[in-house]
N, C-alpha and C positions, 0 to 999 in steps of 0.2 A: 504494500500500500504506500510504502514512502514514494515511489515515482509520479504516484495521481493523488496526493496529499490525504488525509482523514475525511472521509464525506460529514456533512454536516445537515442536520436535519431539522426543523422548525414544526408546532403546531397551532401555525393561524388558526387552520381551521377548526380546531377545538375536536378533534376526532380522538374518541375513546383511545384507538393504537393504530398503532404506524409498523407496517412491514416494511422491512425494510432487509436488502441482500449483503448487509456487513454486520458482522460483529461486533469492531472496535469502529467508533465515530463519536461525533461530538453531537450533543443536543442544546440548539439554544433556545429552547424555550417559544420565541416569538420572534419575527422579522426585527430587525432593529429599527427605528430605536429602544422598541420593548423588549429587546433580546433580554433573557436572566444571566448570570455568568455561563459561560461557552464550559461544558461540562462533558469529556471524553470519560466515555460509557465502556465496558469491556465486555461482553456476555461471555468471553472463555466458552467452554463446552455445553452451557444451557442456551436456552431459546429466545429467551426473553428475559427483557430487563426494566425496571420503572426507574427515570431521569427524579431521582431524590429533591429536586427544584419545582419542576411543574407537573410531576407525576404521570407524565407520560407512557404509556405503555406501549417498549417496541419488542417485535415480536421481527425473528430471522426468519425469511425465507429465502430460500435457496436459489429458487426458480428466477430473483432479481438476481438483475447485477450488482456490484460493491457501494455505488452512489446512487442505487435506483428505490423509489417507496412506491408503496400503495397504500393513501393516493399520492399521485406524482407531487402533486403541488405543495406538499410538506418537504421537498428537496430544494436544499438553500444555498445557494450558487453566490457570491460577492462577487458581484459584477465590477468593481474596483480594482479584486485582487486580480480578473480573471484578465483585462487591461493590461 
């Protein structure tokens, strides 16, 4: 994962859980400027993990890619950094 950076993942849309294709990633909570502290998640060998900040429920699946969710629109892209 170091060559395509940590994916990082958001719950604007207030959705119970977020699938998502990586284990290790960062959750920030909410788009900024409402972002909570940027909080790198590990799930090691379980499935699912809750972000301790906004209680997020993410759940692995397989079938994504490393920086991909369902739904998509909880994948948080810094268009700054990406510049």
């Amino acid at each position: 994962m170091a060559a395509t950076g940590i994916p990082h993942f958001h719950n604007d849309p207030g959705v119970a859980t977020i699938h998502i294709g990586a284990r290790e990633f960062m959750c920030i909570g909410a788009k900024p400027p409402f972002d909570h502290p940027h909080v790198f998640l590990d799930m090691g060998s379980d499935a699912e993990i809750i972000c301790p900040y906004c209680s997020t429920l993410f759940k692995y699946d397989a079938s994504l890619k490393g920086g991909t969710s369902n739904p998509p629109e909880c994948e948080y892209h810094d268009a700054a950094k990406a510049a």
